[in-house]
VOMAR-574881 format. One record per residue: residue in one letter; x, z, y of N, C-alpha, C in turn. Coordinates in steps of 0.05 Angstrom, whole numbers, plus 5000, padded with zeros to 4 digits. Layout:
N
AXZYXZYXZY ...
//
This chain:
470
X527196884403527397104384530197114373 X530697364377532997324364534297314328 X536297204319535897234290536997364280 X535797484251538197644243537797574214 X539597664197539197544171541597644156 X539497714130541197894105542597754085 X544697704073545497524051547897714026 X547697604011548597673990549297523959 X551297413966553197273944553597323916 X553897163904553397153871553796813862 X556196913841557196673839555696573803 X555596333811554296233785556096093764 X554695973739556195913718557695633726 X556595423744558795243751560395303773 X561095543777563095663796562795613833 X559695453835558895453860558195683867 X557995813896556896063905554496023914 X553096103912549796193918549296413933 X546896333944546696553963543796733971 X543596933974540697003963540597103995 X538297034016538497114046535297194046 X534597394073532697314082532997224116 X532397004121532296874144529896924167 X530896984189528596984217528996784231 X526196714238525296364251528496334271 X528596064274530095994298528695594313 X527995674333527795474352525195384341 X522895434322520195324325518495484296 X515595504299514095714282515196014282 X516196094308516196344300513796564303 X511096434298509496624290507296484280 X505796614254503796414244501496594244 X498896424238496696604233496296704219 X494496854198494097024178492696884163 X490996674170491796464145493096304140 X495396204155497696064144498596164130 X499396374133501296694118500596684097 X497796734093497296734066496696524044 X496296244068496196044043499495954037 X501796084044504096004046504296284017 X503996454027504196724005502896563980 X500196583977498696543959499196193941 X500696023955501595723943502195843909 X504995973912505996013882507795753876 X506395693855508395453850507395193849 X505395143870503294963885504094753892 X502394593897504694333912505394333940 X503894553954504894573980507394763972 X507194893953510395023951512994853942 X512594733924514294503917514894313943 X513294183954514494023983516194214003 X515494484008517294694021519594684008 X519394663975521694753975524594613964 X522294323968525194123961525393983991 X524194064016525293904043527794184053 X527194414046528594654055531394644036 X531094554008533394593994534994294012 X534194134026535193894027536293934053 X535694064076536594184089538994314093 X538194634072540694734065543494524050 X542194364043544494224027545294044051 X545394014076546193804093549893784082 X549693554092552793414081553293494056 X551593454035552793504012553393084005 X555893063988556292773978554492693960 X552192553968550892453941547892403948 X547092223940544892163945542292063921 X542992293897541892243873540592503879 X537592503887535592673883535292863863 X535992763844535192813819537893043817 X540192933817542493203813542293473839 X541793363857541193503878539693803866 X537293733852534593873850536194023820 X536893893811537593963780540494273783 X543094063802544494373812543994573818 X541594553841540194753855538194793842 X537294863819534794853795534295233805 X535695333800535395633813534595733840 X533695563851533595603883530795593885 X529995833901526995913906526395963938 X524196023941522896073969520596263972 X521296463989518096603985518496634023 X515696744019515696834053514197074054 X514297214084513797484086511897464111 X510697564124509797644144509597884156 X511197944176511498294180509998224221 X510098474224509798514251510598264268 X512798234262514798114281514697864274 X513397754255514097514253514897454220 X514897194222515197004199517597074184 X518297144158519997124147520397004127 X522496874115523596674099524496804076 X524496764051525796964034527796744017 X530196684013531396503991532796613980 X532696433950534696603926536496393918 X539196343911540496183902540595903929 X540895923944541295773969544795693966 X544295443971547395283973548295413998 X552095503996553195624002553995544035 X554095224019555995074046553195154073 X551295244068549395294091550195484108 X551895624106552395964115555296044116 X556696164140558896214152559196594156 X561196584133561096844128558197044124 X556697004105555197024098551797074126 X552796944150550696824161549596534156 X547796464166547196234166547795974181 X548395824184549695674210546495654227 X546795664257544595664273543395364276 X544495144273543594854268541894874246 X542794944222540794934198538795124199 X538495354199536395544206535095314225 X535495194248532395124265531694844253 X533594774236532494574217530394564199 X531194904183529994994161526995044171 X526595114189524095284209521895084216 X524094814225523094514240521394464207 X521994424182521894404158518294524159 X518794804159515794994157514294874176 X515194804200513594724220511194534215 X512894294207511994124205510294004175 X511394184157508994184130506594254137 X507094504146504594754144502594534172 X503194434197501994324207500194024202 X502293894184500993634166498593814153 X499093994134497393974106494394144133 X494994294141492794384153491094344183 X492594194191492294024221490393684220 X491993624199492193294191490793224169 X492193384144489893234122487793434113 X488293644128484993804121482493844146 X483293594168481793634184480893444191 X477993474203475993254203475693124223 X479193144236478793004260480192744263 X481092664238483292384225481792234207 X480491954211480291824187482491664174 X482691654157486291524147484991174143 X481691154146481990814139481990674166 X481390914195481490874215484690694224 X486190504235487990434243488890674269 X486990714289487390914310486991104302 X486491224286486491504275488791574265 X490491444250492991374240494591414259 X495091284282496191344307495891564318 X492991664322493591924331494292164314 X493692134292495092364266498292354278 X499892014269502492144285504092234307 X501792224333501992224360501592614355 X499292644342499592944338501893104325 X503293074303504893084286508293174308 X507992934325509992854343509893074362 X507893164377506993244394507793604386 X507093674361506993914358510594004356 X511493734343514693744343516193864372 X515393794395515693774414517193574426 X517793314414518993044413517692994430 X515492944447513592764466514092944491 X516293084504516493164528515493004550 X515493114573514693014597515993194619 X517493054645517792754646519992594627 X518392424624519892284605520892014620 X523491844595524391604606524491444598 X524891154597525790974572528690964557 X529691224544531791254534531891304506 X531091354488531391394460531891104443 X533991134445534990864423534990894396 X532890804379532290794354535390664335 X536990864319539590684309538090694278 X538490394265537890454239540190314219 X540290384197543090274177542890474160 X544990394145544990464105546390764108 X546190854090547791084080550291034061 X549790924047551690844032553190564043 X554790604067556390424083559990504080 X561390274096563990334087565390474114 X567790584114568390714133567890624153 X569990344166570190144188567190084197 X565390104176562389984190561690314203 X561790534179560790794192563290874233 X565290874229566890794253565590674275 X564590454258563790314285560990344300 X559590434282557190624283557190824308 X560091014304560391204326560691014354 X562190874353563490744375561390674390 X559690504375556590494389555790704402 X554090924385552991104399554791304416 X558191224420559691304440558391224462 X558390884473557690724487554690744498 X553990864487550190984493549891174502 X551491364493551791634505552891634537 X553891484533555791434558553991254587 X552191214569550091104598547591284589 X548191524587545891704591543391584568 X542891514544542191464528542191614502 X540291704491539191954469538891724448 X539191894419539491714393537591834373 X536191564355533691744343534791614317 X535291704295534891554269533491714246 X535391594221532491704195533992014192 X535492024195537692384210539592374180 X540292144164541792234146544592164150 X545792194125548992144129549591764135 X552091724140552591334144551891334177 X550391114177549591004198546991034210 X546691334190544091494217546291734222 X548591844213550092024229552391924253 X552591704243555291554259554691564293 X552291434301551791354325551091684336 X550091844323549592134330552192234347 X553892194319556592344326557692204346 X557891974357557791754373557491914417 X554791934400553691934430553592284437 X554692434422555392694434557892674447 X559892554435562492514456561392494483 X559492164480559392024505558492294521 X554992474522554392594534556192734540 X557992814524559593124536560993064561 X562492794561563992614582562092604609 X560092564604557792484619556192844630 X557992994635556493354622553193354619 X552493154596549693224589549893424569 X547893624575548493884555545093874541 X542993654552541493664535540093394517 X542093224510542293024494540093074466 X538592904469536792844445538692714419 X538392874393539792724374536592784346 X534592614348532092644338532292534309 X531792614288531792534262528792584251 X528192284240525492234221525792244198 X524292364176524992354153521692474142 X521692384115519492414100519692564072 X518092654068518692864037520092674011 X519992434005519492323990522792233987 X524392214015527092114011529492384028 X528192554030529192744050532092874028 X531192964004533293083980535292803980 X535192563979537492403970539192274002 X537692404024538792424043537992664067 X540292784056539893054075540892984105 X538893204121539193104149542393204163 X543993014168546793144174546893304202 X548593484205548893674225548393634250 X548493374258547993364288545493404295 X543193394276540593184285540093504299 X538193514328537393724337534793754340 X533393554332529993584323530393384305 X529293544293528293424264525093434257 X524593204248520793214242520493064216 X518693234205517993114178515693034175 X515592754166513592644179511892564143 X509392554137508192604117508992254094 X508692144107509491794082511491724100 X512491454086514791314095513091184116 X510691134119510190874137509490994163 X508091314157508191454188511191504196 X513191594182515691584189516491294212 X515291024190516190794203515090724233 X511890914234510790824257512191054280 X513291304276514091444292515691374305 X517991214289520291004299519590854328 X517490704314517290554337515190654356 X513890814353512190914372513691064396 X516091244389517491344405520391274416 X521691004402523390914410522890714427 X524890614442524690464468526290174463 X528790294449529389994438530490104403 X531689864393532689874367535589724361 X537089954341539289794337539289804315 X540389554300540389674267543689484260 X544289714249547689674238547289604213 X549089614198549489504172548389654150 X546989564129545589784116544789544080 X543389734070542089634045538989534041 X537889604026535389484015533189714037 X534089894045532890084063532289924091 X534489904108535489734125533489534133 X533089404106532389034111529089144106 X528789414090525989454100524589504125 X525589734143526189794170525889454180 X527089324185527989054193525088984198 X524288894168521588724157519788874171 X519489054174517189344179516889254217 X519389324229518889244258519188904261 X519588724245519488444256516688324239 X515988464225511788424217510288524239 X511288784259509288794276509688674305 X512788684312513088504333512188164333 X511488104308510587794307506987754316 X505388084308503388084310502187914347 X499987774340499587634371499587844391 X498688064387497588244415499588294421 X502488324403505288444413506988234427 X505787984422507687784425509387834464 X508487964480508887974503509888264506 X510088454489511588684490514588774490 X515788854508518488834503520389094488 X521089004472523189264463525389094451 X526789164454529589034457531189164432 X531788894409532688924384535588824384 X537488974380539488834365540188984343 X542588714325542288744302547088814301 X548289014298550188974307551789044281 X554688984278555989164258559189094266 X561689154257564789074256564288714250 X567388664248567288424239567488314220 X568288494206568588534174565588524165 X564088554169560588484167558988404178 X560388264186558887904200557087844175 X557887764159556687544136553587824125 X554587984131551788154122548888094146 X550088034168547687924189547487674185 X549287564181548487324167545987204148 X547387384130544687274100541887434114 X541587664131539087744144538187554159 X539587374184538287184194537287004180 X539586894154538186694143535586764124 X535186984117532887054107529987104120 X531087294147528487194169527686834169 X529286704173529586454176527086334167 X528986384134527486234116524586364108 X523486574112521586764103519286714133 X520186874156518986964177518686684190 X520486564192521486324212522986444242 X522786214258524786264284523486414308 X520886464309519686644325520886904311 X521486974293521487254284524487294302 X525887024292528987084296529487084329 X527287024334527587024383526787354381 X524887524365525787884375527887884368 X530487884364532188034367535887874365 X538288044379539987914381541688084358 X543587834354546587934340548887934349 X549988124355552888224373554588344351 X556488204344558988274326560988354342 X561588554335564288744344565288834370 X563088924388563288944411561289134419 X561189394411559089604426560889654457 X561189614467559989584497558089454503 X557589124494555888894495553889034490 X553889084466550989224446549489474472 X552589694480550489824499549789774526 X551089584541549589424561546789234564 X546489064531544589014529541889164529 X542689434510540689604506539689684534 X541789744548540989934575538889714601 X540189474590538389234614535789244592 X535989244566533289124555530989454563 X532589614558531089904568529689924607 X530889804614530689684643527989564644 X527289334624525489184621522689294610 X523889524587521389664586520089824606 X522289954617521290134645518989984660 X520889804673518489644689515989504673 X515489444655513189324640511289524637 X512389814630510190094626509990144649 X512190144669509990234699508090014700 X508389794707506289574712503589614704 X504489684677501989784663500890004656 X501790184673501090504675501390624638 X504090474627502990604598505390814596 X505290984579506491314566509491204573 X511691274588514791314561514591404544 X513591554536514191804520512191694495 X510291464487509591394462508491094469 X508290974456507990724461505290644445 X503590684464500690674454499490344461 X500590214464500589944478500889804444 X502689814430504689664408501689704384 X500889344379499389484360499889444333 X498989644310499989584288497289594274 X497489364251495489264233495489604217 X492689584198492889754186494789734148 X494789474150496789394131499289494120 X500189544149502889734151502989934156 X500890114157500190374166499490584136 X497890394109497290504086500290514071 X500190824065501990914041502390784018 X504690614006505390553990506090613965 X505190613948506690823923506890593906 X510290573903510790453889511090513844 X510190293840509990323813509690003801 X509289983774509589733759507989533769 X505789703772502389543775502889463810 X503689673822502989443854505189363855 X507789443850510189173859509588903846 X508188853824508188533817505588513821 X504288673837500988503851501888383876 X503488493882505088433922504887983917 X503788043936503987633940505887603961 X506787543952510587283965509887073971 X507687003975508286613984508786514014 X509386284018509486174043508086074055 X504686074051502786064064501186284074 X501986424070501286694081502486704114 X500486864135501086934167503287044162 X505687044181508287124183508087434179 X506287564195506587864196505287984175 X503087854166502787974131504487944109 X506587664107508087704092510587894095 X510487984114512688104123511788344117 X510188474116508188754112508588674077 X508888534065508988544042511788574027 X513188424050516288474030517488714039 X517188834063516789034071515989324043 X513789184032513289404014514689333978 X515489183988516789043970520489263969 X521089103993523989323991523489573993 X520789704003520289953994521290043976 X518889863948518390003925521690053922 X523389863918527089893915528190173929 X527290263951527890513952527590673935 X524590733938523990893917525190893892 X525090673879526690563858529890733859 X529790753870534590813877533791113880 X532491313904532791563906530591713909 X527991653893525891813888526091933855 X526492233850526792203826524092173811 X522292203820519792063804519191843796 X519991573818520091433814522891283788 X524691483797527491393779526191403750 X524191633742523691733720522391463707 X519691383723518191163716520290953707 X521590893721522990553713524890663692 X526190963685526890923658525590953641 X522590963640520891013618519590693611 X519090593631517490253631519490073639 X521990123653524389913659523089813682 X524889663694525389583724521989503732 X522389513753520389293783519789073771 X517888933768518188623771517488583799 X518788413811517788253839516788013830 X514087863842513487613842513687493871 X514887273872514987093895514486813888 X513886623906513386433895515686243895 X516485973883517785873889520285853911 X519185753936519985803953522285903960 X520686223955522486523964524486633939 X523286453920525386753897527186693897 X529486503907531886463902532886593928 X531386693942533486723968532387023970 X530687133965530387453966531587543936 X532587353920534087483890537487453904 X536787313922540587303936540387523951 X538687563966539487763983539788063975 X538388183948537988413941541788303919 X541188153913544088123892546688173915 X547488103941548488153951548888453961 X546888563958546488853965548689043946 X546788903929549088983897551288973894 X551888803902555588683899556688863923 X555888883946556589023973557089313971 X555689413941555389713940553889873961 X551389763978549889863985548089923984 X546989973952545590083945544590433938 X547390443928547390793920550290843932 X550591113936554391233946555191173919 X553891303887556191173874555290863857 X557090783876557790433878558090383848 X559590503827559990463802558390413781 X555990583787553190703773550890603771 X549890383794548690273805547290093783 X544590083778543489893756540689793768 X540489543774538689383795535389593776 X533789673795531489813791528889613795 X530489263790527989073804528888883780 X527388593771528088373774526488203784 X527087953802525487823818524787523797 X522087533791521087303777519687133797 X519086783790517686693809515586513795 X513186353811511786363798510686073817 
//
């Protein structure tokens, strides 16, 4: 379909330009039923309208500097959404839309199929998924297939498929030389015919993006996967940056987490924050699980040399937490993405042949099993961060499902503004750990701190936790 689109400028009292458009679909939902239409018309100021319209403002705001939710929503406090339904199709209506979206008062064509990918994928959650009686959520396989569907409607699960999507994960708030080296990586990936999936934000989910389009172009791949996951809950304090070319919004952080691995083939994780070491905990709780113990996906853990000592204190914390089975999934390669993408490409080798053997999917990894532990939505608050049990008699992969929701709640804590709201009304997190652990997960989040990888501004930063032990 082709697009066309009306806009009209008007400058506001902090001297930003705004933009009032109406937009036609590009690249997915360009036609809905007549009751979508109308439960999209008829929302108002609903909560299915509010989730439209803070993943769409987050969107339009791609590459904006900042990753405080809360100012995000507050600048853009004027910015609305309505929709239309004509003959032809779906229409978008916005008022006060950030500027940087639109080139000479069109829209840039990346964000439009962003914006669209956005509708897609709400309107199919709320009415596909949680209003239909074909998902139990206490079900563990039901869970699976809600995101296998989710995925599916994205059009992420093509066929034929290969073992190529390299899962990159790392911080946003990183320093240049680490974001640099980020590219250099997903240069080196690109370059052996290798597609990049991350959480689609700025740092070290844009780096390897921007990375591995060089490589393809060298390589004349003209249809390179650059796939971004993201969830309503962190999508405003990280907007999805320009490259990502499917984008899916996936309903909690932990279907987000299982999409990761359901559709990636291997994993890299660069240098990152309290996000990061969740990601980490999240895939080294289920790779420890017994049924996985014989599954291969191929982990490394990589960054410059200048951030050595940051994989460092992560091994020694697997170490001391998980133990040394955790630390045999995966390797550490300092300052050398060639290494990093040769490894990937032989460990991708390994999955190939293991799924033919076993007649299982490329294209989802229905083999990998995950407890339902890690599968339930987290909502972090006062009452379940200090119920969370920390001890060291606990099975490796439950405690790991716990600290896991542990560095969660710390997300939330840093760029949910609901959550921001809570901890300035009741004050920080408490974490309980036992003995043991609290001196070495109070080092590792304190290091985060000092590193400035917690928030972009490094200055501002006021710990949203304190770790007690017991």
């Amino acid at each position: 379909m082709s697009a066309q689109l009306h806009a009209e400028s008007s400058i506001r009292r902090d001297n930003n330009v705004a933009v009032d458009a109406e937009v036609w679909p590009e690249g997915s939902l360009e036609v809905l039923s007549q009751l979508e239409s109308d439960q999209l018309r008829n929302e108002g100021e609903g909560e299915l309208h509010q989730l439209l319209r803070r993943c769409m403002l987050a969107v339009l705001n791609s590459g904006g500097n900042t990753d405080d939710a809360r100012a995000v929503l507050s600048k853009h406090r004027g910015f609305k959404i309505g929709f239309a339904q004509q003959d032809r199709g779906l229409k978008v209506i916005l008022k006060g839309a950030p500027s940087s979206a639109f080139v000479d008062g069109v829209m840039i064509r990346g964000i439009r199929e962003l914006l669209f990918a956005v509708l897609r994928d709400v309107v199919y959650t709320n009415n596909e998924i949680r209003k239909s009686d074909l998902f139990d959520f206490k079900s563990s396989e039901s869970i699976t297939n809600a995101v296998f569907h989710i995925l599916r409607n994205a059009r992420v699960l093509a066929t034929p498929a290969a073992p190529d999507l390299v899962v990159c994960w790392g911080g946003h708030a990183i320093s240049r030389y680490e974001y640099d080296y980020s590219k250099k990586v997903g240069y080196e990936l690109g370059l052996r015919n290798l597609d990049v999936c991350t959480g689609c934000g700025p740092g070290a989910m844009k780096g390897p993006m921007k990375g591995a389009t060089i490589g393809h172009a060298k390589q004349r791949i003209r249809d390179g996967r650059y796939i971004g996951i993201t969830e309503p809950g962190i999508i405003a304090a990280e907007s999805p940056n320009p490259i990502v070319n499917s984008l899916i919004i996936m309903p909690d952080m932990e279907k987000r987490l299982e999409a990761f691995v359901r559709t990636g083939h291997g994993i890299v994780a660069f240098p990152g924050g309290v996000g990061t070491a969740e990601e980490i905990l999240y895939l080294l709780g289920i790779l420890l699980h017994p049924d996985n113990t014989d599954l291969p996906m191929p982990v490394i853990f990589t960054g410059p040399a200048k951030s050595a000592a940051y994989f460092q204190q992560i091994d020694n914390f697997v170490a001391a937490t998980l133990g040394s089975q955790a630390q045999d999934r995966y390797k550490i390669i300092i300052d050398d993405p060639e290494h990093v993408a040769r490894e990937m490409k032989d460990g991708l080798e390994t999955v190939r042949l293991f799924r033919k053997e076993h007649a299982d999917a490329y294209y989802f990894n229905w083999r990998l099993r995950i407890d339902h532990d890690f599968q339930l939505p987290f909502v972090a608050n006062h009452e379940s961060m200090q119920s969370l049990e920390i001890r060291e008699d606990m099975p490796p992969h439950l405690l790991a499902a716990n600290l896991r929701r542990a560095f969660s709640g710390i997300v939330s804590g840093n760029v949910r503004e609901d959550t921001i709201a809570l901890i300035e009304e009741k004050g920080p997190f408490e974490i309980s750990a036992s003995t043991a652990f609290m001196d070495i997960l109070d080092e590792l989040l304190a290091s985060f701190v000092a590193d400035g990888r917690m928030k972009l501004n490094r200055e501002a930063y006021e710990p949203c936790y304190v770790v007690r032990g017991h």
